[in-house]
C-alpha positions in Angstrom: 0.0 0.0 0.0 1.4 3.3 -1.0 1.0 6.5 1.0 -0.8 9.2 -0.1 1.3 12.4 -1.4 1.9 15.2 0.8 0.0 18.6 0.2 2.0 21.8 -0.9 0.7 22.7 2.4 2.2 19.6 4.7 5.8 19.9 3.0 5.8 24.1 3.3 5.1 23.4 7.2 7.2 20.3 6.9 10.3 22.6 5.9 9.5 25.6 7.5 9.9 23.6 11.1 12.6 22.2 10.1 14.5 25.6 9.2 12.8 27.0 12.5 14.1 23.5 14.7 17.5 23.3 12.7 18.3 26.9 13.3 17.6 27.1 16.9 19.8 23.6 17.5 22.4 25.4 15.4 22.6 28.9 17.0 21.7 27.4 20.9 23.3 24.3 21.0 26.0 23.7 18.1 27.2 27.7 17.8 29.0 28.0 21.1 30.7 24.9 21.0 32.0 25.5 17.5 35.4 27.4 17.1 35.6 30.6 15.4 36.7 30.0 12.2 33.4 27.3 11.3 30.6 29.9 12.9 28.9 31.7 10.4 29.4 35.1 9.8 26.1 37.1 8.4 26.0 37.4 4.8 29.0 35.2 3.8 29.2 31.4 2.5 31.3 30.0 5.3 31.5 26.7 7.2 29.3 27.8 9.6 26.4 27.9 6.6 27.2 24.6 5.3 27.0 23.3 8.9 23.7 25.3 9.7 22.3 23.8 6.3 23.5 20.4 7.2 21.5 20.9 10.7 18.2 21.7 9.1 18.0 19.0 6.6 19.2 16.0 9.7 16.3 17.5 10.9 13.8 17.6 7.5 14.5 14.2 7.3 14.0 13.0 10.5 10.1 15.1 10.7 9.9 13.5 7.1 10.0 9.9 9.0 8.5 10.5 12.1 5.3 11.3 10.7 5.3 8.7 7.3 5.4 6.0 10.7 2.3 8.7 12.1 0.2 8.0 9.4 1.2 4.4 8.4 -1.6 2.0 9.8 
């Protein structure tokens, strides 16, 4: 049995939490511990990007399979 299809709806909330939850595990919680030279710096593609990016889609993913088990039978 296949699952149905998400809405635009479901994945625009799907993503936007996951930027929101990312971000705030990234600047609370990863940021401090990181040296200077991999935090991000506003307005520049640095290290501390690619790990913030990294961050949000671990977490995309993981709400992505949380709820596909949610709504499996």
């Amino acid at each position: 049995m296949t699952d149905a299809p998400m809405t635009l709806l479901q994945r625009l909330a799907r993503a936007l939490a996951a930027i929101v939850a990312g971000n705030v595990l990234y600047f609370f919680v990863a940021w401090p511990r990181l040296p200077e030279a991999a935090r991000h710096r506003p307005f520049a593609l640095d290290a501390g990007l690619a790990i913030d990016f990294a961050i949000c889609v671990v977490v995309y993913v993981a709400l992505g399979r949380l709820f596909r088990r949610r709504l499996r039978p």
